[in-house]
Structures are given as C-alpha cells and as structure tokens.
C-alpha positions in Angstrom: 244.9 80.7 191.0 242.4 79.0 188.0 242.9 75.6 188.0 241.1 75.5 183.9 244.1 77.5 181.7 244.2 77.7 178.4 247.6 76.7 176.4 248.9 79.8 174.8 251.5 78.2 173.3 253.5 75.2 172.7 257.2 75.6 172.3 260.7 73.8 173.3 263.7 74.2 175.6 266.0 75.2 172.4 269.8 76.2 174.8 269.6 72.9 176.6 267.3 69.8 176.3 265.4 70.0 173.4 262.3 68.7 175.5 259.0 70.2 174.6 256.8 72.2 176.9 253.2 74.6 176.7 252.9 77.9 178.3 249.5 78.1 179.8 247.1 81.1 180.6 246.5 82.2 183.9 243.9 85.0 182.9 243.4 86.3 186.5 247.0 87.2 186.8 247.4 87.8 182.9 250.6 85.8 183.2 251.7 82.2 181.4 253.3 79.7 183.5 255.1 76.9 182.0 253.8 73.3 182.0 255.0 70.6 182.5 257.2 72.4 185.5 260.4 70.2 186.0 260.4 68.6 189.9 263.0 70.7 191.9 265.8 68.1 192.0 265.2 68.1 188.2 265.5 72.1 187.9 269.3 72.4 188.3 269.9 70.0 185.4 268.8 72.4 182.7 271.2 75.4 184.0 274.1 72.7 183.6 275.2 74.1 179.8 277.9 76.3 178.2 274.9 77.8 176.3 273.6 79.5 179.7 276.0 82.4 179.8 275.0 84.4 182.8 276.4 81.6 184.3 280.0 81.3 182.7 281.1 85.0 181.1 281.4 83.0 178.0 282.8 85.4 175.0 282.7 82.7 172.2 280.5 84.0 169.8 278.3 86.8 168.0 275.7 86.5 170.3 278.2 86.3 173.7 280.3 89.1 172.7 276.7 91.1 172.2 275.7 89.9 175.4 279.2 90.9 177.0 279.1 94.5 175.5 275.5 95.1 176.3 275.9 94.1 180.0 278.8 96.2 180.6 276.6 99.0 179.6 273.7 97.8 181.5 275.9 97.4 184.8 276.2 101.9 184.7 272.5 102.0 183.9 272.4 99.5 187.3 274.2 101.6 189.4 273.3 104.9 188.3 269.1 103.6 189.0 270.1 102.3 192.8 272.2 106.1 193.3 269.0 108.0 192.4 267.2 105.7 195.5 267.2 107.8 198.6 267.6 105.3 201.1 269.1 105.3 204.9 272.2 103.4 204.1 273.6 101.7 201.6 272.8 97.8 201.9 272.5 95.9 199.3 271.3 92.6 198.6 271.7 91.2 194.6 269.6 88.2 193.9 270.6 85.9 191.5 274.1 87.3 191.0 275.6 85.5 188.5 279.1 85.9 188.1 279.1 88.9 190.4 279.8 91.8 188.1 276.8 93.7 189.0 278.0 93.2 193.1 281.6 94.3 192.3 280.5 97.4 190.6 278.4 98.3 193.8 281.1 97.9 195.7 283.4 100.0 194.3 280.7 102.5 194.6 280.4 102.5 198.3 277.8 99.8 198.4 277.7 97.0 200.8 276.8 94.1 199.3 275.4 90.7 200.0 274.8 88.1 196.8 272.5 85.1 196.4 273.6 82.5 193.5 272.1 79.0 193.5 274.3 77.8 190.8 277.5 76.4 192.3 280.0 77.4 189.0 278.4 80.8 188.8 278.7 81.6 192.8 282.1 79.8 192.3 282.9 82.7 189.8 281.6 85.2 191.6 283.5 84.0 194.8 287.0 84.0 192.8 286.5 87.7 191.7 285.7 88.6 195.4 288.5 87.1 197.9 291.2 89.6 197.3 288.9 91.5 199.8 286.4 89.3 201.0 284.2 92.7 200.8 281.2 90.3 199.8 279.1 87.2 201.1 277.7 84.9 198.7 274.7 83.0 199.8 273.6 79.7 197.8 269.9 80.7 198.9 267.5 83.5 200.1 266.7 81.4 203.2 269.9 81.4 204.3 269.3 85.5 205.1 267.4 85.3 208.4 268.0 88.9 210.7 269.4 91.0 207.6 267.3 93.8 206.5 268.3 95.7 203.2 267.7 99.3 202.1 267.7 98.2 198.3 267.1 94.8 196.4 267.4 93.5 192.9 266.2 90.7 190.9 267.9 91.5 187.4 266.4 88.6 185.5 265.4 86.2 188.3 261.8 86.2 189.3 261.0 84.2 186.2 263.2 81.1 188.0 261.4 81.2 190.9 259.3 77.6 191.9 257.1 79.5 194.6 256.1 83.1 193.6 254.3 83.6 196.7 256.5 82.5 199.9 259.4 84.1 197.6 257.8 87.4 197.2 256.8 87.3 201.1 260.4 86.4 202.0 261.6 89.4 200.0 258.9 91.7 202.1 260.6 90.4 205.0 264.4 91.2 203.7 263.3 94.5 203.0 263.4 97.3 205.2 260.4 100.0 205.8 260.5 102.4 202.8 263.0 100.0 201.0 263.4 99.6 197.3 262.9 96.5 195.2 264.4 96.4 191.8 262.6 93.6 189.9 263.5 93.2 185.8 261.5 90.4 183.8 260.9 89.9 180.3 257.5 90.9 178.7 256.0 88.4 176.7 253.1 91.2 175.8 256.3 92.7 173.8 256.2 92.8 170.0 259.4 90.9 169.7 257.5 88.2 171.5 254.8 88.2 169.5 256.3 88.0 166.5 258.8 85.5 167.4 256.0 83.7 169.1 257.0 79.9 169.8 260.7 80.9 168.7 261.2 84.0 171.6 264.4 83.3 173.4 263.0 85.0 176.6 260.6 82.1 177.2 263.5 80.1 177.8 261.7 77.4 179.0 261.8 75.4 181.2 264.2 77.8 183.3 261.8 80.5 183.2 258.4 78.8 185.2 256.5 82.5 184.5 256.1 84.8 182.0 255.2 88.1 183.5 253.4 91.2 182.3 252.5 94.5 184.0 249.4 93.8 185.1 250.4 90.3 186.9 253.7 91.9 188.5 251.6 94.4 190.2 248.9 92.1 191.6 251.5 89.7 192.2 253.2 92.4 195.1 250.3 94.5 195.8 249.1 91.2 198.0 252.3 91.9 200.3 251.5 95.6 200.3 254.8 96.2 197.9 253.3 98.5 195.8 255.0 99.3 191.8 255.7 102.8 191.5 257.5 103.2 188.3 258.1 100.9 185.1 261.1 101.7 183.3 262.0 100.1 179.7 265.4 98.1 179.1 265.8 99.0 175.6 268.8 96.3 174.7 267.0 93.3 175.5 264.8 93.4 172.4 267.7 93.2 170.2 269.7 90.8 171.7 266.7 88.8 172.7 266.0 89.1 168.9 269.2 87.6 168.0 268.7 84.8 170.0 265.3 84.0 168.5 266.5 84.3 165.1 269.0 81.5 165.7 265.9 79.1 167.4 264.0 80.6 164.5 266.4 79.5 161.3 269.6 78.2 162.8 271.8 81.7 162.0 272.6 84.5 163.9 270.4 86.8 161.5 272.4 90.5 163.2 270.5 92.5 160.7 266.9 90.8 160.4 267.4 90.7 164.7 268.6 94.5 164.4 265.3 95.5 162.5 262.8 93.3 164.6 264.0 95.1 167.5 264.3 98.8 166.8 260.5 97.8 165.4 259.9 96.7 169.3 261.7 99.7 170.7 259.6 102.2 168.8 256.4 100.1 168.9 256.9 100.7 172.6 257.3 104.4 172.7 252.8 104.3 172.4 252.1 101.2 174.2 254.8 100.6 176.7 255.3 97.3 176.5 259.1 96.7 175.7 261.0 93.2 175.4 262.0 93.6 178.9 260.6 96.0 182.0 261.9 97.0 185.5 259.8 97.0 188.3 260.7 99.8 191.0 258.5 98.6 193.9 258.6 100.3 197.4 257.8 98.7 201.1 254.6 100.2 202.2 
C-alpha cells in the first residue's frame, strides 16, 4: 500500500467518544482508511455504548424503531439472496452476527448455521435466543474455525471493522469451499448521501469502521485471493436511514423528512451511476 495519502477528510466519532479522526486516501485501492487507528486492546472500548444498536435490539427511539423495521425487512431480502445460491449443501457461516436474527431466520429455513460475534453482550444475546435448541454455535472469533468449510458466507456490515484486511480476507478463502459464495455488504462512501453529508455521514462511523470501501477497492481487495466479484447489488434502505443518522450529527434533530428527501435523491441518483449508500458484494471461490 502507499505509505504518502492524502487526508480526505477530517471528521469525529459522533455515537461514542467524541474523539477526532481523518480519513486518508489510499489512491491505489481507491479506498479511505481511518487515521489515527485505535491499538486493538483500545478497539473494543468504542463498541461499549447504548448508541451501537446492532449490538443491543435497542427500540428507544425514531431512529431505532427505523432501524428495527428496516432490518426485519432486510432479514427476507437475506434469506431469499442466500436461496437463489446453488450450492452443495446448506452451511452457513454469519460473520459478525449481532444479536443473531439473521442466524435464526436461516435456521428456520433449513440452514445450518455457525455465527461469529466478538462483542461479548451481543453474542450473549444471540446465545439467549439460541439454547432452547442449541441448533447454533457462536464463536467469539474467525480463528477459532479451523477444519470447517462453508458453502455460503456473509459479512452484513463487517468488513469495515476489520484491523487486518489481508490475513482476514485469506482466512475467509480458506473457510470457503470450492465454488462457495461470499456475501460481503459495506457502505459506499462514493454514494451521494456521503457526499453530501460529507464530514457528518453516519456510515463513516469512525473509528469502528478502519475502511471505507468502494467498488473498485473491494474487487482488487479479493481478486488477490482469486475470489473474484460477480455481481453488485444495491441496498436501497440504507441511504435513508443512514440519512437520518447524519442529520442528527449534522443539526442535533432527527430531521425524518429532510433525511427522507436526501435519500430518495441517492436512490435515484444511483439508478445511472450505481453507486448507492450501501452495496453487496456476491464474490465466488475460483
């Protein structure tokens, strides 16, 4: 990688610490990477907040009950994607799985599931939905999976988190099996809710997220494992509620209607250029 980048942007961690942090350019890669990146005894600490709902299935608010109703409608779109997958069997593995709704719905669909949740609360979650069964293994990290192969796995919202892009992505070569299917989602800072929110876009999220991903840098990211991108699909909801979210960091209010506008504009914007608030990645084993 360049060691000379550019800062594209200076900006602040506004769900947790308040701390201030740049987002560099890494032109080869066309991808920003946040600086400074927190040491990885450090990391945990800025998960550690009510504000990080994938984490707690919190309902309080506008914005959680948003995020609620979107996800349950995200979680068919989920399942209905990995169905379409012709694969051998039905093995799943989920990384990053939250509070587990995205396993359980697999599992009632005739999918055999593995999880991987670093956060203790959220695997603790995910654990306390599970045991009436015990249908479903929850590991606190990928390198705990050592002789499992998997016909299909997803990172909904994860790859952004991870310290080391490049033993990570080899690691999920390994997991995978020959003509396997991996299901990667990210946000796309090259959307035009990003750049119009700029400083105040809620999917920078640093300093959880350590990369800020675009098309070009997710497929020369795999390609050097020979995990080649086959098809780019949109995820429409995220520009609105991402919106939302800005226009709180942005003014202090929960702006529904301003958000509403900014991201129908981003939706449509992206019907020419492609390049919606948030994108998955369906990338094959070759």
């Amino acid at each position: 990688m360049n060691n000379k980048k550019s800062v594209y942007l200076a900006l602040k961690d506004y769900s947790v610490s308040g701390e201030k942090f740049e987002l560099l350019v890494n032109s080869e890669l066309e991808m920003l990477e946040t600086s400074p990146k927190p040491s990885l005894d450090k990391l945990p600490g800025y998960y550690e907040s009510e504000e990080y709902i994938s984490h707690t299935d919190s309902r309080k608010g506008v914005t959680d009950k948003l995020y609620q109703f979107v996800k349950s409608h995200a979680l068919k779109n989920k399942l209905k994607l990995i169905n379409s997958f012709k694969t051998s069997n039905k093995n799943l593995l989920d990384i990053g799985c939250g509070t587990g709704d995205f396993l359980i719905t697999c599992l009632t669909n005739e999918w055999n599931v593995v999880g991987v949740e670093p956060n203790k609360n959220a695997r603790e979650l995910t654990n306390s939905k599970l045991d009436k069964n015990n249908l479903a293994t929850i590991f606190k990290d990928v390198n705990e999976l050592t002789s499992q192969k998997f016909d299909v796995i997803t990172m909904w919202h994860v790859l952004e988190h991870v310290p080391n892009l490049d033993e990570y992505i080899l690691k999920l070569k390994q997991l995978l099996k020959p003509n396997g299917v991996l299901v990667v989602a990210v946000p796309n800072f090259k959307s035009f809710d990003a750049i119009y929110y700029k400083q105040f876009w809620a999917a920078f999220d640093v300093p959880r997220h350590l990369w800020h991903f675009s098309r070009k840098s997710i497929s020369l990211l795999f390609k050097k494992y020979n995990l080649i991108v086959e098809k780019v699909l949109p995820m429409y909801f995220d520009s609105f509620y991402v919106s939302l979210l800005s226009e709180k960091y942005k003014t202090g209010k929960s702006n529904l209607v301003k958000a509403f506008i900014v991201g129908l504009r981003s939706n449509l914007k992206a019907i020419s250029t492609k390049e919606y608030s948030s994108l998955i990645y369906i990338i094959k084993n070759s």
